[in-house]
C-alpha positions in Angstrom: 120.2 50.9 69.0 119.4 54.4 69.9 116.1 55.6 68.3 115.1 58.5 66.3 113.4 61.1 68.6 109.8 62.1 67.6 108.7 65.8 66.5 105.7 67.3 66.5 104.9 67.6 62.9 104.5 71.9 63.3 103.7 74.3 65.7 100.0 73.8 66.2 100.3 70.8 67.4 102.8 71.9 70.0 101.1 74.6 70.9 97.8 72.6 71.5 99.7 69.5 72.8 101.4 71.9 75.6 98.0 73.7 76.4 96.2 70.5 76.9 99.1 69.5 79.6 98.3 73.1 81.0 94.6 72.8 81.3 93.8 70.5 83.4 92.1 69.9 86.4 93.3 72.9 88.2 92.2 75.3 86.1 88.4 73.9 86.6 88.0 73.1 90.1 91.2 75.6 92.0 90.6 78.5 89.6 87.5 79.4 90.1 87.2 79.2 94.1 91.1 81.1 94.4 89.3 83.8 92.3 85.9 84.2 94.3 88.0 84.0 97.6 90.3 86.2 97.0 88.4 89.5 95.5 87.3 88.5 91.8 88.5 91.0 89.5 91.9 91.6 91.8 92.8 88.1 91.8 92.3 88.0 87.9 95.0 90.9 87.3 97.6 89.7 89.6 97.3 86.0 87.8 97.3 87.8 84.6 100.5 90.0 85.6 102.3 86.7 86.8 101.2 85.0 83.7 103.1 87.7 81.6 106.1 87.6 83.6 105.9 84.9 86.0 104.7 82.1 83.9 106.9 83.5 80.8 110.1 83.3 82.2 109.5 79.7 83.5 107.7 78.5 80.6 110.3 79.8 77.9 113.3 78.6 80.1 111.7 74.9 79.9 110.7 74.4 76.7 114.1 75.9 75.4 115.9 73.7 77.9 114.0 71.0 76.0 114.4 72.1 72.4 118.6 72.8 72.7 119.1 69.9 74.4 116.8 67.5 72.3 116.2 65.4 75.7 114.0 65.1 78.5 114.4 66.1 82.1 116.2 63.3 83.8 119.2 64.2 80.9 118.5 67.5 79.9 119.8 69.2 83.2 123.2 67.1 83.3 123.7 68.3 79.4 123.6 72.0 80.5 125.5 71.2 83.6 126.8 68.0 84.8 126.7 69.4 88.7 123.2 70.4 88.4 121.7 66.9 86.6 120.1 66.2 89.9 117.4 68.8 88.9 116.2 66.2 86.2 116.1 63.5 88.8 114.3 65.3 91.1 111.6 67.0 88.2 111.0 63.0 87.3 110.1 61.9 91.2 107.4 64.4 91.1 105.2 63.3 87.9 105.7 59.7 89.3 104.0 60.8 92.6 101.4 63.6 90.6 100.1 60.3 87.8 98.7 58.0 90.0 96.4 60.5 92.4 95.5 62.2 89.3 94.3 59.3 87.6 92.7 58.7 90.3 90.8 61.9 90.7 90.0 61.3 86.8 88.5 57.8 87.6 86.0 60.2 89.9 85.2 62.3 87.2 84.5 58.8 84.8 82.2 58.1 87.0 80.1 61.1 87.3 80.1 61.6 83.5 78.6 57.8 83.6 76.4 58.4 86.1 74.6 61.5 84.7 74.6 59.8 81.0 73.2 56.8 82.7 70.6 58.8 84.5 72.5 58.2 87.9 73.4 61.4 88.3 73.3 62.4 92.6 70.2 64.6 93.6 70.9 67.8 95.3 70.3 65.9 98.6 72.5 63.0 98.0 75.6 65.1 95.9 77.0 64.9 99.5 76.5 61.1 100.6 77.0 60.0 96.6 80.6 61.5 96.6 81.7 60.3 99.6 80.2 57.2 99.7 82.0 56.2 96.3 85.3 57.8 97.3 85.3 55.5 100.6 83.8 52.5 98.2 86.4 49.1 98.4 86.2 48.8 94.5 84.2 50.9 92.7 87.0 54.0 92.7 89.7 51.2 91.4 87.9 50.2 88.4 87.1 53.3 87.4 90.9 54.8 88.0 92.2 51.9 86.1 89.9 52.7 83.0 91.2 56.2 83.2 94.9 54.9 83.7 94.2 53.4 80.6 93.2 55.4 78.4 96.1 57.8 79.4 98.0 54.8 78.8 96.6 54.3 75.2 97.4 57.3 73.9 101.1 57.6 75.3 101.6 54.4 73.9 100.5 55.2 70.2 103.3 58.0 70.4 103.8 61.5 69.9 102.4 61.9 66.3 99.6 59.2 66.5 98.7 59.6 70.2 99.7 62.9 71.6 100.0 65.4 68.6 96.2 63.7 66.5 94.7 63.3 70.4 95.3 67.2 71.0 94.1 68.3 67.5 90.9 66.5 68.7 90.2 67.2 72.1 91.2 70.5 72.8 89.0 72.4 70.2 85.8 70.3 71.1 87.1 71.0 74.8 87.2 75.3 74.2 83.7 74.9 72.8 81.8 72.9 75.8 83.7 75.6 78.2 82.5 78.6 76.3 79.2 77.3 75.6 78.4 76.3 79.2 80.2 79.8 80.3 77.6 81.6 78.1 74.4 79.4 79.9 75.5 80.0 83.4 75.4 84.0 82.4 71.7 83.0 81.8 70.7 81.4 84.7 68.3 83.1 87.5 67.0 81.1 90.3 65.1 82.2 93.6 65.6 80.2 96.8 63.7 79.0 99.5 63.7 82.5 101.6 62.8 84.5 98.2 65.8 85.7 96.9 66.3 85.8 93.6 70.2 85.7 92.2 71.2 85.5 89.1 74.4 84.3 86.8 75.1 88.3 86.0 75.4 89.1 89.3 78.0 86.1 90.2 79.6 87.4 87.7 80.0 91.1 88.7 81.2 89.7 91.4 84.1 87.6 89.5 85.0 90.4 87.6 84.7 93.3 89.8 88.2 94.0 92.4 87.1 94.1 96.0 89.7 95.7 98.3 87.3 95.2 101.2 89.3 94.4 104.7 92.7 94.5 101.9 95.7 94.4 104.5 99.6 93.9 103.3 99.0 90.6 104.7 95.6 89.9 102.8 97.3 91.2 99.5 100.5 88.6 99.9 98.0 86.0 99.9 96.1 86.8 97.1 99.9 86.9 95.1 100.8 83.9 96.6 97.7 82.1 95.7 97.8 83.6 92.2 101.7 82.7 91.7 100.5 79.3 92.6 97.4 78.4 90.9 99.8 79.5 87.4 102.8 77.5 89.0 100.8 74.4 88.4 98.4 75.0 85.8 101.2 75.9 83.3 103.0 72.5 84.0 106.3 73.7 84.9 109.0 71.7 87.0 107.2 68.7 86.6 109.6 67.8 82.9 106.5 68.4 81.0 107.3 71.5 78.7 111.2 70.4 79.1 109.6 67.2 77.2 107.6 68.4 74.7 110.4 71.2 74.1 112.8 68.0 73.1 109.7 67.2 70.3 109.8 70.9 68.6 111.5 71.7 65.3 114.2 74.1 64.9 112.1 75.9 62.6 109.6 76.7 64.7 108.9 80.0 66.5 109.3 80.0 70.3 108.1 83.2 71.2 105.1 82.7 69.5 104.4 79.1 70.7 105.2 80.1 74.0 102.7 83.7 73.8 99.8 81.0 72.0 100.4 78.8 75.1 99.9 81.9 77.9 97.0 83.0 75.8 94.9 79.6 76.1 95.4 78.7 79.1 94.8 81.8 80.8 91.6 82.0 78.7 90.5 78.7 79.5 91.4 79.6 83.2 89.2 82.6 83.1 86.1 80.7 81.1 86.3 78.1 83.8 86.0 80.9 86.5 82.5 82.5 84.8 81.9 78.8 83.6 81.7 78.1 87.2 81.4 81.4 89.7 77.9 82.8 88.4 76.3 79.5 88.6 76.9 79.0 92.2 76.2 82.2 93.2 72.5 82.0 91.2 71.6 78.8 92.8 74.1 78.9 96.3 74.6 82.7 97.4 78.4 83.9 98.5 78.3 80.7 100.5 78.8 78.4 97.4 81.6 80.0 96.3 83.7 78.2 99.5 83.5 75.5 98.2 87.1 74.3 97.4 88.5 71.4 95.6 86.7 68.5 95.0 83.8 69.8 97.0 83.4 72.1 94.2 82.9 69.5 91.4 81.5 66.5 92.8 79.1 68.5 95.8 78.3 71.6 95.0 78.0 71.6 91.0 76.0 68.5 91.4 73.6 70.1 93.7 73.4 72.8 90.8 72.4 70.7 88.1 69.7 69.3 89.6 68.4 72.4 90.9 68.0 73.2 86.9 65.9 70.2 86.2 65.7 68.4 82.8 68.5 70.7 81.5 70.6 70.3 84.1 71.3 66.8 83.2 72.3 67.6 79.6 75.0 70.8 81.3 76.3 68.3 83.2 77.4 65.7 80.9 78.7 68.6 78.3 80.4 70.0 81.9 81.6 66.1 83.2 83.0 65.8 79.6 84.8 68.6 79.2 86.6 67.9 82.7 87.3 64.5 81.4 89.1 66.2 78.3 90.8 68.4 80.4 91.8 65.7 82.8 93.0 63.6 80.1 95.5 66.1 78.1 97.1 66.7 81.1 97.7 63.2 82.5 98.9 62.1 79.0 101.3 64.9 79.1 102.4 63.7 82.9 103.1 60.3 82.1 104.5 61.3 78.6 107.6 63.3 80.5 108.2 60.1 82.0 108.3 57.9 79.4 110.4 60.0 77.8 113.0 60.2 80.3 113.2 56.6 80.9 113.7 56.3 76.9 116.4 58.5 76.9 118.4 57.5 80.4 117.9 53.6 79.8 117.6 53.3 75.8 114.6 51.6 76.5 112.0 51.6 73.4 108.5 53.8 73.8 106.4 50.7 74.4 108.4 49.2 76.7 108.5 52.3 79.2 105.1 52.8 78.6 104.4 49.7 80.1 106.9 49.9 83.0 105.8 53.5 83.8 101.8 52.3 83.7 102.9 49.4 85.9 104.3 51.7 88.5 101.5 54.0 88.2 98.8 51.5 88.9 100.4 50.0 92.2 100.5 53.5 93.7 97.1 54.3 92.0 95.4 51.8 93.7 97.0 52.4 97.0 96.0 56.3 96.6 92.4 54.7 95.9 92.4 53.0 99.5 93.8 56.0 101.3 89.7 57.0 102.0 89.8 53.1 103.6 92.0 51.1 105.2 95.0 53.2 104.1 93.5 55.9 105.9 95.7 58.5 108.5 96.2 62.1 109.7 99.4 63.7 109.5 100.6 67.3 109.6 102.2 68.6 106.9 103.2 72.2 107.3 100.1 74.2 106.6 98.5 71.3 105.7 96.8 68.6 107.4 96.9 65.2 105.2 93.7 62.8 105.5 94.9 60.4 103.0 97.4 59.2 100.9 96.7 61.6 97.6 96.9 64.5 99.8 100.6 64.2 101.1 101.3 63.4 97.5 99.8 66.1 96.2 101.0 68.4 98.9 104.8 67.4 98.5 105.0 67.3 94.8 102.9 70.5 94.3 103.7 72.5 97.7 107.6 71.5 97.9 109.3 69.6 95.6 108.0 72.1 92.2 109.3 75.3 93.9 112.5 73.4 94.6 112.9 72.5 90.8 111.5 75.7 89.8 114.3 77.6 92.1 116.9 75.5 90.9 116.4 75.9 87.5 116.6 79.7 87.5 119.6 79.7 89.4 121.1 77.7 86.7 119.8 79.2 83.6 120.3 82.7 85.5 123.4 82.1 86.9 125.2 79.5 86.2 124.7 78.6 81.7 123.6 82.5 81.9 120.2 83.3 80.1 122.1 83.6 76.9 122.0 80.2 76.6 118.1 80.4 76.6 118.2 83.9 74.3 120.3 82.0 71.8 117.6 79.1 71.3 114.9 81.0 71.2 116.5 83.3 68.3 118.2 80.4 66.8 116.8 81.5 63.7 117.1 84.9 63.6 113.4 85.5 64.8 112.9 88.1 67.6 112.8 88.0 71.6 110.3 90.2 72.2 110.2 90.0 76.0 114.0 89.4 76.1 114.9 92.3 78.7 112.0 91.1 80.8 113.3 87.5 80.7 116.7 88.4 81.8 115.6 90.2 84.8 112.6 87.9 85.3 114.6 84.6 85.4 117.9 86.2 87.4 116.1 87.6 89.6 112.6 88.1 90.6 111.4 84.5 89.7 113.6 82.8 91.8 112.4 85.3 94.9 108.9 85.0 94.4 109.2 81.3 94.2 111.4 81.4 97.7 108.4 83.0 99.2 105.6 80.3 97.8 107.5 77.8 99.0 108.1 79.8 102.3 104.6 79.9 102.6 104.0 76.3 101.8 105.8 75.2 104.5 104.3 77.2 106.7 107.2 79.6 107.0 105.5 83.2 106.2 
């Protein structure tokens, strides 16, 4: 018997649903560093620009795709077009890569927050040896991936009113008040290093803020585009099914224009906070040199080093900082595996607690096998730009680098040219409220979407 499908109950809890999925780790750790690498203040207004046009167009076309068709991705694309329902296939192959290494990256972050609650936290000179030597541990990175698998688990299982919708009413306030509090004390911090100079978290963050067009070449300023057109890519959670799943959950009656502007307003907020959470601390207590840090090395080295540097507060900034990246890590892992329990709900009939359980299943072999990538699952392997170490970086680097522009591409074309964008226009003004942007959506999806995503995947593999 086919079930009812679940709603959010209004449009706040869409709206903070849908920017939980969007904040996650990327916005924390790849933010910041893309922003001090690639001129501060310039980097900021491109990725706002993008996020205006860009990240509209996309974000709009999903969640619309989602609302009209009252389905997730794996169905969705075949209702709009039978020819083009391999779209839906393909956006549910890459959250079933992107869960398991992400739950495994938040099983890192578990740990830290444990170890600097427990008074374990790494000393600036074993942040190094600490990280590595738990990453490369035979156990100790399983257990605590599991326990994050878990609780992802926990909440997708309670559903989309219990779990999802009361989880995000929870999390995602507490989570905007650790970033802007720890934002405000990094703008606070001075420190003076071993040769006598004195930095402080003002100046890290002139240097955030301010443009520099120093050595700026056509080639330099493709790069900073690229890298901005990216960094939104992922962190608004498009082609992956996620906003084409929670769009299946929203009423008629609520406003998509709206939802969708609240959405581009958090997360590019949150973005930014994490960028002078994170920029004018390492420049006060690292120099420019900090800022190079990319990735993990950012979180679990460098920031590390940081709060111990600050002594007895440091330890209480880094739990408030370790827990807010576990909230951040969390909405959006729920929000990845909820697009897949979705879909197999809709293309088998299966019941939420039974895909939930087959979907966690799944998760956990490949988890733990992403776990022992750093061991005996180790190799080297060239991947277009990109050389893979271990298992979580080909997955990440094929579902994030190859297989999202593909969906992303696709899905204009079709929308754009196939269904035409009225079939999005007519959604979103279902009832009778405006489309602001409309114009801007027509030309954004038809054409220069689908271009500038032609030339990040171009770039991905190592083309341009």
């Amino acid at each position: 018997m086919e079930q009812k499908r679940s709603n959010f109950t209004g449009s706040l809890g869409f709206v903070l649903a849908a920017a939980g999925s969007a904040v996650g780790l990327g916005n924390i750790w790849r933010f910041p560093y893309l922003a001090a690498k690639d001129g501060g203040g310039l980097f900021l207004l491109v990725y706002i620009i993008l996020a205006l046009t860009f990240g509209f167009a996309l974000l709009t076309t999903e969640i619309a795709i989602g609302r009209k068709t009252g389905q997730s991705p794996l169905t969705a694309y075949k209702l709009l077009d039978p020819k083009w329902g391999w779209i839906g296939v393909v956006a549910c192959i890459i959250p079933m890569m992107i869960l398991p290494y992400y739950s495994a990256i938040g099983g890192w972050i578990l740990k830290y927050l444990f170890a600097f609650l427990t008074g374990g936290a790494p000393t600036a000179a074993e942040a190094d040896g600490f990280f590595g030597g738990f990453i490369t541990s035979p156990v100790e990175p399983i257990i605590w991936f599991v326990l994050f698998l878990g609780a992802t688990t926990f909440v997708v299982y309670k559903g989309v009113n219990a779990g999802i919708e009361k989880m995000s009413k929870v999390m995602m306030p507490i989570l905007l008040v650790l970033i802007i509090c720890i934002a405000v004390f990094s703008l606070t911090l001075t420190h003076t290093d071993a040769e006598g100079v004195t930095r402080t978290g003002l100046q890290g963050l002139k240097v955030y803020l301010i443009p520099s067009f120093e050595g700026m070449t056509a080639s330099k300023l493709l790069t900073v585009v690229t890298d901005a057109m990216g960094q939104l890519f992922y962190s608004i959670s498009v082609a992956m099914g996620i906003m084409i799943t929670y769009g299946s959950y929203v009423k008629k009656d609520t406003d998509l224009t709206k939802s969708v502007n609240q959405i581009e307003i958090f997360d590019t907020a949150v973005a930014f906070l994490a960028g002078m959470m994170i920029i004018p601390a390492v420049y006060a207590f690292m120099g420019p040199a900090g800022l190079e840090y990319a990735g993990p090395g950012l979180m679990f080295k460098a920031l590390p080093k940081i709060f111990d540097t600050m002594g007895g507060i440091g330890t209480v900034v880094g739990i408030a900082f370790f827990m807010m990246v576990v909230f951040a890590a969390l909405t959006s892992s729920i929000s990845i595996m909820e697009a897949l329990v979705s879909s197999a709900m809709d293309k088998c009939k299966m019941s939420r607690h039974k895909a939930v359980v087959l979907v966690a299943a799944i998760a956990l072999v490949v988890g733990v096998i992403v776990c022992m990538g750093y061991t005996c699952f180790y190799f080297e392997a060239d991947f277009g730009t990109v050389v893979a170490g271990q298992i979580l970086d080909v997955l990440d680097y094929i579902s994030n680098s190859v297989l999202m522009p593909v969906v992303a591409i696709a899905t204009c074309i079709l929308i754009g040219w196939v269904v035409k964008p009225k079939t999005i226009i007519d959604e979103v003004t279902v009832n009778g409220e405006k489309f602001g942007r409309q114009g801007l959506y027509v030309v954004m999806v038809k054409y220069v979407t689908p271009v500038l995503l032609a030339v990040l995947l171009a770039k991905s593999l190592g083309i341009l």
